[in-house]
C-alpha positions as CSV (number, residue, x, y, z in Angstrom):
1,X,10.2,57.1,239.4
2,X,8.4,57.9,236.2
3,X,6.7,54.7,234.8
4,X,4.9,54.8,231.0
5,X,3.5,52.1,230.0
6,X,0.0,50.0,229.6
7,X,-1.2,48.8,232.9
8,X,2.3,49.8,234.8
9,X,-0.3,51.1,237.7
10,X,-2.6,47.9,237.9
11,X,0.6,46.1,238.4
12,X,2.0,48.4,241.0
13,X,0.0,46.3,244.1
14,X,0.8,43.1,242.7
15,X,4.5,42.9,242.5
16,X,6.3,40.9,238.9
17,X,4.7,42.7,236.0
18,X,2.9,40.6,233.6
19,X,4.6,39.6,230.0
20,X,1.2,40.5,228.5
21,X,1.3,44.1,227.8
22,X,3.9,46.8,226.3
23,X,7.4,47.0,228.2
24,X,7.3,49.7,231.2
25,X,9.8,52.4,230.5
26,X,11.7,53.3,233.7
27,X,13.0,56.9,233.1
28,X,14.3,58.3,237.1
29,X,14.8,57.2,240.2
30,X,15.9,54.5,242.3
31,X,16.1,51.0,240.1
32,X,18.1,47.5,241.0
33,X,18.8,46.8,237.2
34,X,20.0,43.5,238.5
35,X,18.4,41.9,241.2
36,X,18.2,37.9,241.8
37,X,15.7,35.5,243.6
38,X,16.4,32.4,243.8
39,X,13.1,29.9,244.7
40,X,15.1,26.8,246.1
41,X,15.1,25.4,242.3
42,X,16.2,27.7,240.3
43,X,17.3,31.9,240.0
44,X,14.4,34.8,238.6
45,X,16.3,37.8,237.6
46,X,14.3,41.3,237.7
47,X,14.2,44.5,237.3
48,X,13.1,46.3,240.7
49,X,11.9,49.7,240.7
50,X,12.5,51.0,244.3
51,X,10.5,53.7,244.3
52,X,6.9,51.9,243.5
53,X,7.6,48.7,244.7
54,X,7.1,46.9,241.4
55,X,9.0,43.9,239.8
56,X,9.8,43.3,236.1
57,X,10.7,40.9,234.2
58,X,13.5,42.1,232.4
59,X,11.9,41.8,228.7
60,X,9.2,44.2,230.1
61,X,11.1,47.0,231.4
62,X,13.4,49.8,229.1
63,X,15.6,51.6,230.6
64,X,15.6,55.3,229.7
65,X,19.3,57.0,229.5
66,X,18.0,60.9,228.2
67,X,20.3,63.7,227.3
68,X,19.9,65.0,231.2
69,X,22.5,62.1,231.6
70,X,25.0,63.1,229.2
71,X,28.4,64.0,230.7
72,X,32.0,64.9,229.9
73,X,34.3,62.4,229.7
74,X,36.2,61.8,232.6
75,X,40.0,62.7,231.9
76,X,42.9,59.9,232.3
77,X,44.6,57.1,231.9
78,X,42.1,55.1,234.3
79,X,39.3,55.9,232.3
80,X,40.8,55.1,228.9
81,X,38.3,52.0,228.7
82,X,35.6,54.8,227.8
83,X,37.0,55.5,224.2
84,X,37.9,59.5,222.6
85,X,34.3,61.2,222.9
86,X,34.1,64.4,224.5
87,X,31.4,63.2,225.9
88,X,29.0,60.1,227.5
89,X,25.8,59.4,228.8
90,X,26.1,58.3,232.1
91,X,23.8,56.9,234.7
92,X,25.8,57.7,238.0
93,X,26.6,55.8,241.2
94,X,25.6,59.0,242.9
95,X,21.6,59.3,244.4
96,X,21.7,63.2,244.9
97,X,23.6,63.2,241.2
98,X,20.8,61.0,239.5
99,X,18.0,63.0,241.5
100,X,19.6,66.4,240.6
101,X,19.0,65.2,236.9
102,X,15.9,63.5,237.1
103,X,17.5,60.0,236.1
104,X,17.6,56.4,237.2
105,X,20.1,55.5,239.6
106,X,20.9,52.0,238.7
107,X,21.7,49.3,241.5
108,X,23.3,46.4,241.8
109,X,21.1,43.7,244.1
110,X,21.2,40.4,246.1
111,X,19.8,41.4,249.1
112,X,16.5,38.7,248.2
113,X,19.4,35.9,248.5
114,X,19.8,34.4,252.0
115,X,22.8,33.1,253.7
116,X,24.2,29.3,253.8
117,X,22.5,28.8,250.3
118,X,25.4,29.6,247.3
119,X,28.7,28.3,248.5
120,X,31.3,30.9,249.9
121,X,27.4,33.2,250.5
122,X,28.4,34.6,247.0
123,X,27.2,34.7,243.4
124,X,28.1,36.4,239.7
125,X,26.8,38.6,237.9
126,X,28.1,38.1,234.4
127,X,28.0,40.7,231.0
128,X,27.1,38.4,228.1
129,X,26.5,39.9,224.5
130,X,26.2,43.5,224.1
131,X,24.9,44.7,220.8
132,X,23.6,48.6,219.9
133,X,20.8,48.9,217.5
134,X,21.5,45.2,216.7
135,X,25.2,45.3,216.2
136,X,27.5,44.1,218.8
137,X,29.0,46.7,220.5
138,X,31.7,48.5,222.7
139,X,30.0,51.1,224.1
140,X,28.6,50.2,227.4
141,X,30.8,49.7,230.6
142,X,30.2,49.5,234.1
143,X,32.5,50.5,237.6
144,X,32.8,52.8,240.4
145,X,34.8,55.5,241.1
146,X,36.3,55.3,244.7
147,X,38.6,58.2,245.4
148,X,41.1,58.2,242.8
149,X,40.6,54.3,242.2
150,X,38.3,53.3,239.2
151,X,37.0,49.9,239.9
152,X,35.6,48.3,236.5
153,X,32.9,45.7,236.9
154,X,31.6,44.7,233.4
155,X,32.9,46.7,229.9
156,X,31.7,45.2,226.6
157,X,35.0,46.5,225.0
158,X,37.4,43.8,226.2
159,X,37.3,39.9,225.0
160,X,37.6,37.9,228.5
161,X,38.0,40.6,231.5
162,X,35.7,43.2,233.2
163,X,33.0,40.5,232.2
164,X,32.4,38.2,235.5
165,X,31.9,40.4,239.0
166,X,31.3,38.6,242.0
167,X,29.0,40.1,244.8
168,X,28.4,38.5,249.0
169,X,24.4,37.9,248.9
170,X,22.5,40.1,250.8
171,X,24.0,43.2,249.3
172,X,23.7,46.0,247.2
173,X,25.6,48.4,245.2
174,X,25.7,51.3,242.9
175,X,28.0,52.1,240.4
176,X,28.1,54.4,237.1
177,X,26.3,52.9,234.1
178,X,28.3,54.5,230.9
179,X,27.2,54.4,227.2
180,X,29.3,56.3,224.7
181,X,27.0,56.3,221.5
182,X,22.7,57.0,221.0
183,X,20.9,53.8,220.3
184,X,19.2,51.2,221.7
185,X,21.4,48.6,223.7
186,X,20.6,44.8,224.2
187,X,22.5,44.1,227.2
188,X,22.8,40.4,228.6
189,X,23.2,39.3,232.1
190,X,23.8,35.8,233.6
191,X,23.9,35.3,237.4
192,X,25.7,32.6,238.5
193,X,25.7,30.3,242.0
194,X,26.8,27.1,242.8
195,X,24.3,25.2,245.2
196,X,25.7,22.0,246.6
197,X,28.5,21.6,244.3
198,X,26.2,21.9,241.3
199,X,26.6,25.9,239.4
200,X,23.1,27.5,239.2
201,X,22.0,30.2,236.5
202,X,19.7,32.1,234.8
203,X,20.0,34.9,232.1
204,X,18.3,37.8,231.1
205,X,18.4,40.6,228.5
206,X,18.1,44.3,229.3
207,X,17.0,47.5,227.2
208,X,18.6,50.5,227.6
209,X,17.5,53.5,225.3
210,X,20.3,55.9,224.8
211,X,19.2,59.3,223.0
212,X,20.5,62.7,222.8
């Protein structure tokens, strides 16, 4: 994965990077965008670059979406949820796709959360407020293409669904990351479990850098 950023390689050995210096732009590669711990107390969400090992906070990290990842918009009905461009920018749920392009290949992760802890040995993964270059925003969607079945995790379009996805712990998944405008997207994320009888959370926001 390419990694800018001041100090990104001191950090590489020592796991979370530190809140001290200039976010870490992830730019290709293999990268659990969403990926919980959970310390007996409370959940950490991070960012987890794959390919070097490393752990950020979210705050530290951007997430680079080039012009390599732009794309033609997938024709019908199913995929009317991605507005009337001719075209998006997407990140795909596809490794030999992302590598072919030199992108990230985002994941979906709970694979640091261990059985018998979160009732029903699940938890959420909840879209909050998405805004593009400081306006909110219906640009940015999430879901997985299965055969001919679209499967629609988050989608910042709609009021009350596609918002709440709910994942087994110990798991992880890959799906296409879609933004139909350039900018800079503020993306929030709350994970969500429930820890004898009492809901445990924690939220994070996420940087995504969109450009042509």
């Amino acid at each position: 994965m390419t990694v800018t950023g001041a100090m990104a390689a001191a950090f590489a050995m020592a796991g979370l990077n530190s809140t001290a210096f200039a976010a870490t732009t992830l730019s290709a590669g293999h990268v659990d965008v969403l990926d919980a711990e959970w310390d007996g107390a409370g959940f950490a969400l991070h960012v987890h670059d794959e390919v070097n090992h490393v752990e950020y906070d979210p705050a530290d990290a951007a997430l680079s979406v080039p012009a390599a990842a732009l794309v033609a918009r997938p024709t019908g009905a199913q995929y009317a949820f991605l507005g009337t461009g001719a075209q998006v920018w997407a990140l795909p749920q596809n490794e030999a796709t992302a590598a072919a392009k030199n992108i990230l290949w985002p994941g979906v992760s709970t694979e640091h959360l261990a059985s018998g802890v979160f009732a029903g040995n699940t938890v959420q993964y909840r879209l909050g407020a998405v805004t593009r270059d400081g306006a909110a925003t219906d640009d940015f969607s999430v879901y997985k293409v299965n055969g001919s079945t679209v499967d629609r995790y988050w989608d910042s379009g709609t009021t009350t669904t596609y918002k709440n996805k709910t994942f087994a712990v110990g798991a992880h998944d890959h799906a296409n990351w879609v933004f139909e405008e350039p900018g800079t997207y503020k993306v929030n994320f709350t994970v969500t479990g429930t820890v004898g009888g009492v809901a445990k959370s924690a939220t994070a926001q996420y940087t995504f850098t969109v450009s042509h």
